[in-house]
N, C-alpha and C positions, 0 to 999 in steps of 0.2 A: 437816376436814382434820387430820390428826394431826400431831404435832411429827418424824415422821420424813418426814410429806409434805413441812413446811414445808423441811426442811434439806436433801432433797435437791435440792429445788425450785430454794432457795438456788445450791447447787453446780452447777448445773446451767447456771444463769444466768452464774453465775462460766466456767464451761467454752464457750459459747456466745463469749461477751465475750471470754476470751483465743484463741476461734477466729478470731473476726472481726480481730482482732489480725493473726495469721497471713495473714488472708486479704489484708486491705490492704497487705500487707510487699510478698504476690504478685505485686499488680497497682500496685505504686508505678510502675514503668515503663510502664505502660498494658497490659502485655497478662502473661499466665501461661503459663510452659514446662512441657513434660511432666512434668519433676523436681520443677517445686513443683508442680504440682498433685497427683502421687503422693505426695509430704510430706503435703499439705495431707488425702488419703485416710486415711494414715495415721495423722494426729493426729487427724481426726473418728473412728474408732474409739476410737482411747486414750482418747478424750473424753467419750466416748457420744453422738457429734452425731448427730443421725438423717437417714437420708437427705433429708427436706423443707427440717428447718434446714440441712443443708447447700447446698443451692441457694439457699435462703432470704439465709441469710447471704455467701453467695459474690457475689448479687445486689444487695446494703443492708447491707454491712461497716460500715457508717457509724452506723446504728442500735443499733450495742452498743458504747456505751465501754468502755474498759477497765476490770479491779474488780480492783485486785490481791490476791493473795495477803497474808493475815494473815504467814502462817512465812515466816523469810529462806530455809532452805534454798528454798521453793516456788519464792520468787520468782526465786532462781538458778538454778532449774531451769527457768522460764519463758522468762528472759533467753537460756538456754541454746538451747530451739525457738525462740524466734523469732530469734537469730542463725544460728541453722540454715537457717533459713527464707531469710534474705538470699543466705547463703553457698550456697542451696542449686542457683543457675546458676552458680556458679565466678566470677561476676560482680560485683562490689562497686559501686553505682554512690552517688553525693553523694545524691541522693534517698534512698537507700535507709538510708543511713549516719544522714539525716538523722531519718529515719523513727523508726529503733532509738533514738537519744537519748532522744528524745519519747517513747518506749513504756516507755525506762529508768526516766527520771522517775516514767512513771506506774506505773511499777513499786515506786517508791518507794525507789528509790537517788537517793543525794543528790545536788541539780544544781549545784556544786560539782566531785562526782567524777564526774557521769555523762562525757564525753569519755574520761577516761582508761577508767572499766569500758567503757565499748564500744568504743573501741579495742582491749580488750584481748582481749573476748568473740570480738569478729572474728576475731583475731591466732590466737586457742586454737581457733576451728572450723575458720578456714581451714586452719590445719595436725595437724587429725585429732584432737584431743584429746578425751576421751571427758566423760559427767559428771562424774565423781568426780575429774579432775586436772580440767579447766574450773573447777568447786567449789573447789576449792583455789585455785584462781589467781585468783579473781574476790575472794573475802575478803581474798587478802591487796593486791590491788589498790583494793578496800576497806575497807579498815580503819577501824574504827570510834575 
């Protein structure tokens, strides 16, 4: 195996692990609507999940903890799907909210701040905000 097998193997795993992420946001409420499932399409592309991992994993979410991203930008853009992901039946429910905390953390924002950045990740999806003002708003609701 060569060192470009190894890393993309690596990344691979990493992309799996923040699908599973996504998947359990889906079905916090027990069951998955049209909208996130077609989110959840879409991010298995961006991701390169293949069609088996995705039923695989749509099946045993539970089987991939999370690995988060090294880069902070990454991770705010991780933070960024999988609020997407909650917001994405119009529906905010306290499981769900509660979910996102937990995933912030292991995202590697501080538990400390995490309340306020997920409140604030909510606040920015709910009301349309794209990456790049989301990004913005989350560092400075983060500040180091």
């Amino acid at each position: 195996m060569s060192l470009l097998d190894l890393f993309t193997s690596g990344e691979h795993k990493k992309a799996k692990t923040y699908f599973a992420a996504l998947v359990k946001i889906a079905f916090i409420d027990g069951s998955m609507d049209e909208r996130e499932l077609k989110f959840l399409e879409k991010m298995s592309l961006k991701l390169g999940i293949s069609s088996a991992e995705f039923v695989k994993i749509l099946e045993y979410p539970d089987k991939y903890p999370l690995d988060p991203p090294l880069d902070y930008k990454d991770r705010i853009e991780q933070l960024f799907n999988l609020t997407q992901m909650v917001c994405s039946d119009e529906v905010i429910k306290l499981d769900e909210v509660k979910l996102v905390r937990s995933l912030t953390v292991g995202l590697g924002f501080p538990t400390d701040n995490v309340e306020k950045v997920t409140d604030e990740a909510i606040y920015l999806v709910m009301n349309g905000n794209n990456l790049h003002d989301f990004s913005k708003a989350i560092k400075q609701v983060n500040q180091f």
